[in-house]
MARKE-857390 format. One record per residue (C-alpha): residue in three letters; x, y, z. Coordinates in steps of 0.25 Angstrom, whole numbers, plus 5000, padded with zeros to 4 digits. Example, Ala and Ser with C-alpha at 12.3 -4.5 7.8 and 13.67 -1.06 7.14 Angstrom:
<atoms>
ALA504949825031SER505549965029
</atoms>
This chain:
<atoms>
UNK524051034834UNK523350914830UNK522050934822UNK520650924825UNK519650894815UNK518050894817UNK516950844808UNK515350844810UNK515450724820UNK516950704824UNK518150784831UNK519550724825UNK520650754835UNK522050714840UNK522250554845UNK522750544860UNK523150464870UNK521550474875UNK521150404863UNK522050264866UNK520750204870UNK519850244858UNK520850214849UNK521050084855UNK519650054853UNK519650084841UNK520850014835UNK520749894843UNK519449864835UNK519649784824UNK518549834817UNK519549964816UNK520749904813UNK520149794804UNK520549904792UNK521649974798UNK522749914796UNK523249894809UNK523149804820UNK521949814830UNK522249864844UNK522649794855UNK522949884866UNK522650014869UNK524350044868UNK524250044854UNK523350154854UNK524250234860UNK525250194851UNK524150244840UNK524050374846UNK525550394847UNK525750364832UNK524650454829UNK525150564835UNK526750544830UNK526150534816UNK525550664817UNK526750724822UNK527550674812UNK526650714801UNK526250584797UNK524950564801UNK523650624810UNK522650564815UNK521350604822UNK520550524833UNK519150534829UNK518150574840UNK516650584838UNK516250744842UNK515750754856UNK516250624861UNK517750584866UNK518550464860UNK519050424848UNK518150344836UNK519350344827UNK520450404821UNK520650464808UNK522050524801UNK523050534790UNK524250434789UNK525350424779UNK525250594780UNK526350654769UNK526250794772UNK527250814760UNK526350724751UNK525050774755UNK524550654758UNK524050564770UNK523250444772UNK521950444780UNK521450324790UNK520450324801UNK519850214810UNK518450224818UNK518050154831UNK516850054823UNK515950124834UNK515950254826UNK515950164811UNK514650194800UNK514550354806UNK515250424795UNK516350464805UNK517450414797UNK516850494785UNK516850624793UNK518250604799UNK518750554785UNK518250674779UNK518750764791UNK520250724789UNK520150714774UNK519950864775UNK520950884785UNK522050834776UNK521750894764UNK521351044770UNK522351034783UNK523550934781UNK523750994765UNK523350824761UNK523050814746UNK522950654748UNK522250584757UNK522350414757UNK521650294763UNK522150164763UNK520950054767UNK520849904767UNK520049864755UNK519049794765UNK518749934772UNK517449944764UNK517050064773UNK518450144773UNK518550124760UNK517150194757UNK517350304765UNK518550364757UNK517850334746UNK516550414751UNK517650514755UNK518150524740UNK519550444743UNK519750374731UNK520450234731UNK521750234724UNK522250094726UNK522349954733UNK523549934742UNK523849774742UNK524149724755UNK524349854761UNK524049844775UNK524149734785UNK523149694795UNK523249594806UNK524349554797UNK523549534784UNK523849634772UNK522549714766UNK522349784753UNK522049914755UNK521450024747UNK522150154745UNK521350294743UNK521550454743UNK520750574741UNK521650684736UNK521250834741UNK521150884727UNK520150774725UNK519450804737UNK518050834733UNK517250754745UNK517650804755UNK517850964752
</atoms>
């Protein structure tokens, strides 16, 4: 059973096949993608391709990702999820994306925090890493805030539209886990 996860504002629940067209919106803006290391959307049929490796990965123990919904309305804002899960190593790495009509709310805070939680207390996680493009300025905050703590640069470590980026690497391990308990 997939899991559900609610904040004060937000309800995180399972990706479907009903949400081709919101995440389509949302990956199709460059505004998105600009920092995510993957190439905007062009047709809807690669959001169902998106849905499809969502919910393998989670099968496969490799990954879960959640749709992000605003509470009491219907459609996806975002999504949020671990990547690069190692059950055996404890560890995953967290990434999240938000349509920018839902940017400067705190949303991403809440939903950040929301899964934090979630895989320390749930999935037995006792590291949790981000990796972000340098020029991120507000992602790169935001762990901060969150009390991630930036471990390292990544030279050229992701391509976008075919140019290589820096990257910043950070974890918040649970035993150092005083933000958010």
């Amino acid at each position: 059973m997939f899991p559900r996860l609610e904040t004060t504002r937000l309800r995180l629940r399972e990706i479907t096949v009903d949400d081709e067209k919101d995440l389509f919106d949302c990956f199709s803006n460059e505004q998105v993608t600009r920092y995510y290391g993957q190439e905007t959307f062009n047709h809807s049929e690669q959001a169902k391709v998106l849905i499809d490796f969502f919910a393998k990965s989670y099968i496969e123990k490799r990954g879960i990702r959640w749709g992000i919904e605003l509470k009491g309305t219907r459609g996806l804002m975002g999504t949020i999820g671990f990547n690069a899960w190692s059950p055996k190593h404890k560890r995953a790495e967290i990434g999240y994306e938000l349509n920018p009509a839902h940017w400067r709310k705190g949303y991403a805070s809440e939903a950040v925090s929301s899964v934090i939680q979630y895989g320390f207390n749930e999935m037995s996680l006792t590291r949790i890493g981000a990796v972000v493009f340098i020029d991120n300025e507000v992602s790169n905050r935001l762990l901060t805030k969150l009390g991630f703590q930036k471990e390292g640069l990544l030279r050229d470590y992701m391509y976008q539209n075919g140019n290589a980026y820096d990257t910043y690497v950070y974890a918040i391990l649970k035993n150092c886990n005083n933000m958010l308990t």
